[in-house]
C-alpha positions in Angstrom: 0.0 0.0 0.0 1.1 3.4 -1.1 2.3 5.4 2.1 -0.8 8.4 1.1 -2.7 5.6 1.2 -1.9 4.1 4.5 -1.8 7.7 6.3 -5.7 8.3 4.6 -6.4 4.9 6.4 -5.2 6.0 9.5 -5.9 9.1 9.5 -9.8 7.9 8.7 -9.3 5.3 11.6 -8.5 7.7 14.5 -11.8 9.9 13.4 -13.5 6.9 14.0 -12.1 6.0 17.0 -12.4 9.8 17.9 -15.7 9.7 17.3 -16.7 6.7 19.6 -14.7 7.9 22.4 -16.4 11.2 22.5 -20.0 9.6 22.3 -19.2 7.2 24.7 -17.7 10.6 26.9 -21.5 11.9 26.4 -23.2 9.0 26.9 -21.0 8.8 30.3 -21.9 12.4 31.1 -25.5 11.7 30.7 -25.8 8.1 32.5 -23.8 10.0 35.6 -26.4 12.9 35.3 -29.3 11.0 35.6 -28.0 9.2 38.5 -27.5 12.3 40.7 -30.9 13.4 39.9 -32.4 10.1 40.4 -30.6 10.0 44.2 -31.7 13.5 44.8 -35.2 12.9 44.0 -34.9 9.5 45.9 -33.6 11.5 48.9 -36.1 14.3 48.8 -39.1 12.0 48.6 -37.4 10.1 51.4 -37.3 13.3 54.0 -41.0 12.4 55.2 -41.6 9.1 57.3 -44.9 8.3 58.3 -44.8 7.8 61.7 -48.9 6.2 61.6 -51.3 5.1 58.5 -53.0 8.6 57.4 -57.0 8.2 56.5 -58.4 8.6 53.5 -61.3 8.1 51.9 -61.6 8.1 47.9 -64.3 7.5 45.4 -65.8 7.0 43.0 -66.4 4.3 40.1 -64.6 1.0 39.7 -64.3 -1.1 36.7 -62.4 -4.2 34.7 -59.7 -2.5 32.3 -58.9 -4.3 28.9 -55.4 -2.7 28.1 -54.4 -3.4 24.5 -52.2 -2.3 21.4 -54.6 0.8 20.4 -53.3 0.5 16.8 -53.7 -3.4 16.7 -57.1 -3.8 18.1 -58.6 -1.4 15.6 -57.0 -3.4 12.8 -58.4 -6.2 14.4 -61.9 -4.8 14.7 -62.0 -3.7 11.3 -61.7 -0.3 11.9 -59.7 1.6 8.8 -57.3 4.5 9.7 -58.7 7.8 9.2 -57.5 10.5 7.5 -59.7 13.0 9.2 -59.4 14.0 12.8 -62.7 15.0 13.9 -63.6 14.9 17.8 -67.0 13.3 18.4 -68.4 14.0 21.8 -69.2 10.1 22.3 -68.7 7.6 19.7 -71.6 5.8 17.7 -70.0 4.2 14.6 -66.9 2.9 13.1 -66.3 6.2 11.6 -66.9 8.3 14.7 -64.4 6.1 16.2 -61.6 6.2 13.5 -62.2 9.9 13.6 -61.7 10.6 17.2 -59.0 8.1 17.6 -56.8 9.7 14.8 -57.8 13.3 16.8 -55.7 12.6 19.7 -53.8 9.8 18.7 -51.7 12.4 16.3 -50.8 14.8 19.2 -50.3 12.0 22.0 -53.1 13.5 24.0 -54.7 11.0 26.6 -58.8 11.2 26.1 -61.9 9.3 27.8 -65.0 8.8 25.5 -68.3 7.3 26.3 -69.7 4.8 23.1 -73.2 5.3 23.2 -73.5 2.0 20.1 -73.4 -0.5 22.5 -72.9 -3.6 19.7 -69.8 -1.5 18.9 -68.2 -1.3 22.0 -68.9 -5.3 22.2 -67.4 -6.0 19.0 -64.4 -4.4 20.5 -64.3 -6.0 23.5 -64.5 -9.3 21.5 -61.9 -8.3 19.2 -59.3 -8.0 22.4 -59.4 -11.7 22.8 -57.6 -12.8 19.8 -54.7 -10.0 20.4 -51.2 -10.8 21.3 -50.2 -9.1 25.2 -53.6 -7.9 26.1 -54.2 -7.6 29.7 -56.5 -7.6 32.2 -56.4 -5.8 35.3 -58.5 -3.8 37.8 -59.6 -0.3 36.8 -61.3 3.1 37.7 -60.2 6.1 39.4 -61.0 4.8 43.0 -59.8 1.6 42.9 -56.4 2.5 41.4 -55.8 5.5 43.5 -57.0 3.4 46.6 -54.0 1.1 46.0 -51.6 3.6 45.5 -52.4 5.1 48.3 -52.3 1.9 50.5 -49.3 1.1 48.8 -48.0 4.2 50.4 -48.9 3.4 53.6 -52.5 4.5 53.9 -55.9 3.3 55.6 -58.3 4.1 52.6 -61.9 3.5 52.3 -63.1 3.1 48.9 -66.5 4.0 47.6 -67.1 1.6 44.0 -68.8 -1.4 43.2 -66.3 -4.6 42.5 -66.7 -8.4 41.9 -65.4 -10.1 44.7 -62.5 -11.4 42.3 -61.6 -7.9 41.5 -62.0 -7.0 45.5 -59.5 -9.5 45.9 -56.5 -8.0 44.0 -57.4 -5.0 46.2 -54.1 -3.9 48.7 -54.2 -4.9 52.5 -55.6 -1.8 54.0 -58.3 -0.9 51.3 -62.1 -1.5 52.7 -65.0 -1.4 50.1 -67.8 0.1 51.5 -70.3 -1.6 49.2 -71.4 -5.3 48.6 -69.8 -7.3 45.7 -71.4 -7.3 42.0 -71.9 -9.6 40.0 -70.9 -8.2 37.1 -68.3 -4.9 36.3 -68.5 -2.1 33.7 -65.4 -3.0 31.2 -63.1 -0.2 29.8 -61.2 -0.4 26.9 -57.6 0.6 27.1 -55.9 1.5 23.5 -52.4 2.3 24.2 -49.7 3.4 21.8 -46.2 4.4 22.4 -44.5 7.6 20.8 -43.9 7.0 17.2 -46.5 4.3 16.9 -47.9 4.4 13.7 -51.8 4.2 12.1 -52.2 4.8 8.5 -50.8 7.8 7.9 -50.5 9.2 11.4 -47.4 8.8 14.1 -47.9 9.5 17.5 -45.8 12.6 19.3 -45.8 10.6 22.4 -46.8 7.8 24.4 -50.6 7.8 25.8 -53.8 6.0 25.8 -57.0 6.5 24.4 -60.3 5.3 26.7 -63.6 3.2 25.5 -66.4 3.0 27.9 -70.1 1.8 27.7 -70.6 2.3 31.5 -74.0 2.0 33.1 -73.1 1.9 36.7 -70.2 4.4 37.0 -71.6 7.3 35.6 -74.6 6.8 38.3 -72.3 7.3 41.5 -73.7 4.0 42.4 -71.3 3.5 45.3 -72.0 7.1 46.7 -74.7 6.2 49.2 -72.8 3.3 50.5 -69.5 5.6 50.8 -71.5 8.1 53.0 -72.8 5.6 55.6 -69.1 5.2 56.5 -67.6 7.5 55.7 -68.0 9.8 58.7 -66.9 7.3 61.5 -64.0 6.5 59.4 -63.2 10.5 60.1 -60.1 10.7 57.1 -57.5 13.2 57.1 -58.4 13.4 53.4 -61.3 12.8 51.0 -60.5 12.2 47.3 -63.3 12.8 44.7 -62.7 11.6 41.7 -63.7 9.3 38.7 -66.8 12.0 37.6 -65.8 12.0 33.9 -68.1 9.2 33.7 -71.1 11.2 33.6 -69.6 13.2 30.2 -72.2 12.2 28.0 -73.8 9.6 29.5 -77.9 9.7 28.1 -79.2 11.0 31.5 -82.7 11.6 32.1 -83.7 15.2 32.4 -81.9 16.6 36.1 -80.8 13.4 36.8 -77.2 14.2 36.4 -77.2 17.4 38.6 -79.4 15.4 41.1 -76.2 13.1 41.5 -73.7 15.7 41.7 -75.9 17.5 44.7 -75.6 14.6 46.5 -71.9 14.2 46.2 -72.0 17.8 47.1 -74.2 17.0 50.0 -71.5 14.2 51.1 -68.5 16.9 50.5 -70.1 19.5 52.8 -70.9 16.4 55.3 -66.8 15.6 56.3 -65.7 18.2 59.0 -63.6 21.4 57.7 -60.3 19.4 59.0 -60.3 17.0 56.5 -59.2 17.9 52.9 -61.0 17.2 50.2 -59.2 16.4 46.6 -60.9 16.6 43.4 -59.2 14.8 40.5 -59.9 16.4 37.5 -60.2 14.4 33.9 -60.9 14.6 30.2 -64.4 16.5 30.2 -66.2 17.3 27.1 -69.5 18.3 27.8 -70.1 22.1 28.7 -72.9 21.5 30.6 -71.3 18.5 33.2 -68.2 20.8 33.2 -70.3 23.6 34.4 -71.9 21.8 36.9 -68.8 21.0 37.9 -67.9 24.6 38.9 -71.5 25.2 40.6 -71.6 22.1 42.8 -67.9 20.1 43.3 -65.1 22.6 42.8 -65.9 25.4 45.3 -66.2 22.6 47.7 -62.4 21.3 47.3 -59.3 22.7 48.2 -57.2 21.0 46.1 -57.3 19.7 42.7 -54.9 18.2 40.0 -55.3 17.4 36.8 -52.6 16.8 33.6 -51.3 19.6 31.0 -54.4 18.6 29.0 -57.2 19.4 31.8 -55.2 22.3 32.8 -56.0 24.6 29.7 -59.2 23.1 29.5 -60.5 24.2 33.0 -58.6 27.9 32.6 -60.8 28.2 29.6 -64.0 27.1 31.2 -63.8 29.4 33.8 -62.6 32.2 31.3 -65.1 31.9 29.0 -67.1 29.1 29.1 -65.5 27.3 26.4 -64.0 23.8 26.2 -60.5 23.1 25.3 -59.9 19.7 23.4 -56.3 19.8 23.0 -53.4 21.6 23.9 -49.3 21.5 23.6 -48.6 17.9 24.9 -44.8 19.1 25.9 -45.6 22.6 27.8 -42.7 24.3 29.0 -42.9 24.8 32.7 -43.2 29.2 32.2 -46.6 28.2 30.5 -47.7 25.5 32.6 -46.8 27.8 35.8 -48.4 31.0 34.0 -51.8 28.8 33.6 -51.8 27.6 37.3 -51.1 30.9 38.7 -54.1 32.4 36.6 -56.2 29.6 37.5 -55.5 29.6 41.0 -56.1 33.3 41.8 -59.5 33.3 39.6 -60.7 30.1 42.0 -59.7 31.8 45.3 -61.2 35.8 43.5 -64.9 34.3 43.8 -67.1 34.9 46.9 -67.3 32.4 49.1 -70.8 30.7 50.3 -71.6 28.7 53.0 -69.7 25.3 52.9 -67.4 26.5 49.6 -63.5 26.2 50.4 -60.8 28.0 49.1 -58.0 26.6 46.8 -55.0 26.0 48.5 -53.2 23.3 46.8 -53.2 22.7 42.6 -50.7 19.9 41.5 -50.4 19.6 37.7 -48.4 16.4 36.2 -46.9 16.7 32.7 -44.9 14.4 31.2 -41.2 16.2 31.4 -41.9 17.8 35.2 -44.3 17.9 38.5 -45.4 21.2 39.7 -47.3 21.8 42.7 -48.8 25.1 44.0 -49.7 25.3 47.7 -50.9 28.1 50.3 -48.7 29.5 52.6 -50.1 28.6 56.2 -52.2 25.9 54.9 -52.8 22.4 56.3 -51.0 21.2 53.0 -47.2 20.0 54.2 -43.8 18.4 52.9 -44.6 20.6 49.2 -40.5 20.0 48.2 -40.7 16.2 49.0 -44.0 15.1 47.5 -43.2 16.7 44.1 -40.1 14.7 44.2 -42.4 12.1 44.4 -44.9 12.2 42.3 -41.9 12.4 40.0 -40.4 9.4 40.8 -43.9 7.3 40.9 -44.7 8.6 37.5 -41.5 6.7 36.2 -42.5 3.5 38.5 -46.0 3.5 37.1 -45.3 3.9 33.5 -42.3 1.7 33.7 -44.5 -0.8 35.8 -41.5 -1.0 38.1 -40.9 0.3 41.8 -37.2 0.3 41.0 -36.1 2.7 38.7 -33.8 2.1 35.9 -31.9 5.6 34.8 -30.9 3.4 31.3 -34.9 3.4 30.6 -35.1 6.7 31.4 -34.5 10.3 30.1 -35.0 14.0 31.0 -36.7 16.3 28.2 -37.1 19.6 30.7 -35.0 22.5 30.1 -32.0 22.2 31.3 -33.2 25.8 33.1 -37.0 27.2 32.9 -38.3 30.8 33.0 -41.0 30.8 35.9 -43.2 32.8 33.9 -43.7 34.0 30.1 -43.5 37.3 31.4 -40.2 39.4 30.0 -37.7 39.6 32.5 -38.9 36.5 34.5 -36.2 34.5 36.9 -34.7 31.5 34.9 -34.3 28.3 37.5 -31.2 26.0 36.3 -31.7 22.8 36.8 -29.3 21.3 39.5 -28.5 17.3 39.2 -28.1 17.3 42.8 -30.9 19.4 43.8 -33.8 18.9 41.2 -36.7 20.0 43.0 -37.2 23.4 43.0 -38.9 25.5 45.0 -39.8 29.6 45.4 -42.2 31.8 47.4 -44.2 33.7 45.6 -47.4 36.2 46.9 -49.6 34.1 49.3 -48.1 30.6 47.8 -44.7 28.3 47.3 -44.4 26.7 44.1 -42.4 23.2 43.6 -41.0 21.9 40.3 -39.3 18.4 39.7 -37.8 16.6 36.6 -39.4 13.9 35.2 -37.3 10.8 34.5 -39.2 10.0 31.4 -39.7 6.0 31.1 -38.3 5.1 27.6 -39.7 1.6 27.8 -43.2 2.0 28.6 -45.6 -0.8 29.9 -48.1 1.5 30.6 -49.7 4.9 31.1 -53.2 4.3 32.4 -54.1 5.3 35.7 -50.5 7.7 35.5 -52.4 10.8 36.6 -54.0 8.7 39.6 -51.1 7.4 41.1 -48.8 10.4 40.8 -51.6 12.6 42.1 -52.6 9.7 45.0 -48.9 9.3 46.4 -48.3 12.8 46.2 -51.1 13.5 48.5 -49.9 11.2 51.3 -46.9 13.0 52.0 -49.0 16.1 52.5 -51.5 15.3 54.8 
């Protein structure tokens, strides 16, 4: 070989070797990054020790989840990718249901709708039992955030309605304050991770789109049960939650405000030392969201909700108007800017007789927690449950209580503005301190990192467990 010809080699060699070295340098860099943050976050949430099991009582609504490949079962059921994102309050035909499924399926945007063609929803249903990795597992907003919160260490009563097989996969310390059924309203679970693919359409991110035909849930069927108990079971905390059942469900005429002045009636029943939590959800319907405002939220003082309901809920109470979908990667000055407005319009109205003022909002995105709580209110430990609802929305989503930073990344900023505002105060974020937290006016905000799961087993019930183990370090 020609001595040009062995320098070029060389020379084309060491570039290559160059090259690896320095990616493996990064790679290095970013695996020690994540570490620290992970042990920081590990050692935040760790600060609290419950020294006894904390009460709490949470409904409402139960039910048997079907989790599937979203993108495979419709294949399977026959139904063709659509071309045209339309939303469709609840879903009566194959097209409705291509339509709305390619709506939020594009953005990664996690939705709830009600199928009001009951021979569809059962064609579905069948169609799960010839899939590959479906599985099968117990469902609704209670029941999920009942075990998280037991999990936790927790003494919960649970207002829903279970088979006793279901009952059964229920933690230790959860009590079900009404008889056994016989048979469970079934939800359909259509997951699909970022990049997934249907027809034309990719997904921006990993989320889940919901099917239900419920016919017990949406009735609060479990409420009167839940109130015969609930008061000598005195909780520190009362969660209310699973109401996105009633979007759309064919009421009679005032049926649907009839239930939600009894839930009212049970909210204004638990003494003014025990909080009360309302979970918020996908919503839909103007009217239900509008009842919601006259007869659940003044009642609660704290709420939470994901960077989908956030927007939505601001816009409500702005002007009346219902958000569908919104940026599913908020930065943190936006998200912050939109808890701040919502928070001060909440705690601007005159308060009646029973009505509560907010004192603690916790929104959970998928790159970072933020929590906004009332100085001087009964709400403690803000700094370490933030760093926990981090680190539980990894476990969930990873379906792992040990955290694995090489199936994991951060997409926050590497520093945030705390506002859009022009001259706002830009946070860095510090590996070894990740949560951060300021004073502002009457409140403290906290912010944490999120350690995105990059192998995802599953996102539903996310927003229930972060927002459920959050809340026990703060009562």
């Amino acid at each position: 070989m020609a001595p040009g010809l062995r320098f070029g080699a060389a020379f084309s060699l060491l570039v290559v070797l160059a090259a690896y070295w320095y990616r493996q340098q990064v790679q290095d860099e970013l695996d020690g990054r994540l570490e620290t943050v992970l042990s920081s976050l590990l050692k935040a949430e760790s600060k609290v020790d419950l020294e006894q099991r904390p009460r709490v009582a949470v409904g409402f609504g139960g039910c048997l989840d079907i989790v599937a490949d979203g993108v495979a079962l419709l294949n399977k059921a026959g139904v063709r990718p659509s071309n045209k994102p339309i939303h469709h309050n609840d879903i009566k035909t194959e097209e409705h249901l291509a339509e709305s499924f390619a709506y939020f399926f594009r953005p990664g945007a996690a939705s709830e709708r009600f199928v009001s063609n009951i021979t569809l929803f059962r064609q579905l249903v069948k169609a799960t039992q010839s899939l590959p990795r479906v599985r099968w597992s117990l469902g609704g907003n209670a029941p999920v955030m009942a075990n998280r919160l037991a999990i936790e260490g927790c003494e919960v009563l649970m207002g829903s309605r279970l088979t006793s097989d279901l009952v059964d996969v229920l933690q230790e310390h959860v009590t079900v304050t009404s008889k056994a059924v016989d048979e469970m309203d079934i939800h359909l679970i259509l997951e699909y991770s970022s990049g997934s693919k249907w027809g034309e359409l990719m997904s921006q991110r990993a989320n889940r789109f919901i099917l239900h035909s419920d016919s017990s849930n949406p009735m609060l069927e479990s409420l009167e049960d839940f109130e015969a108990q609930l008061l000598e079971f005195n909780p520190a905390l009362l969660v209310v939650s699973g109401l996105q059942m009633m979007d759309n469900f064919p009421f009679k005429q005032g049926q649907s405000e009839e239930r939600l002045k009894a839930l009212q009636s049970l909210m204004l029943s638990v003494d003014r030392t025990t909080g009360i939590h309302f979970e918020m959800a996908s919503f839909v319907n103007e009217d239900l969201l509008k009842s919601l405002f006259t007869y659940i939220v003044p009642y609660a003082d704290s709420l939470g909700m994901n960077e989908q309901e956030l927007p939505n809920l601001l816009s409500m109470v702005k002007g009346g108007n219902i958000t569908l979908l919104s940026d599913p990667y908020p930065r943190v000055a936006c998200v912050l800017d939109q808890m701040r407005e919502l928070y001060h319009i909440l705690n601007s109205q005159e308060v009646t007789f029973g009505q509560r003022k907010l004192t603690r909002l916790h929104v959970h995105t998928l790159a970072f927690q933020a929590i906004i709580v009332a100085k001087g209110s009964a709400w403690k430990n803000t700094m370490s449950a933030t760093a926990k609802a981090s680190l539980t929305a990894n476990r969930h989503v990873c379906g792992s209580p040990h955290i694995d930073t090489s199936k994991a990344k951060l997409i926050m900023d590497d520093s945030f503005s705390v506002s859009r505002e022009l001259g706002s105060k830009k946070i860095p974020l510090q590996e070894n301190r990740p949560v951060s937290c300021w004073e502002e006016n009457d409140y403290e905000i906290c912010v944490a990192p999120v350690l995105v799961c990059t192998e995802v087993y599953q996102t539903v019930g996310g927003g229930d467990n972060i927002s459920a183990a959050s809340l026990v370090l703060q009562i």
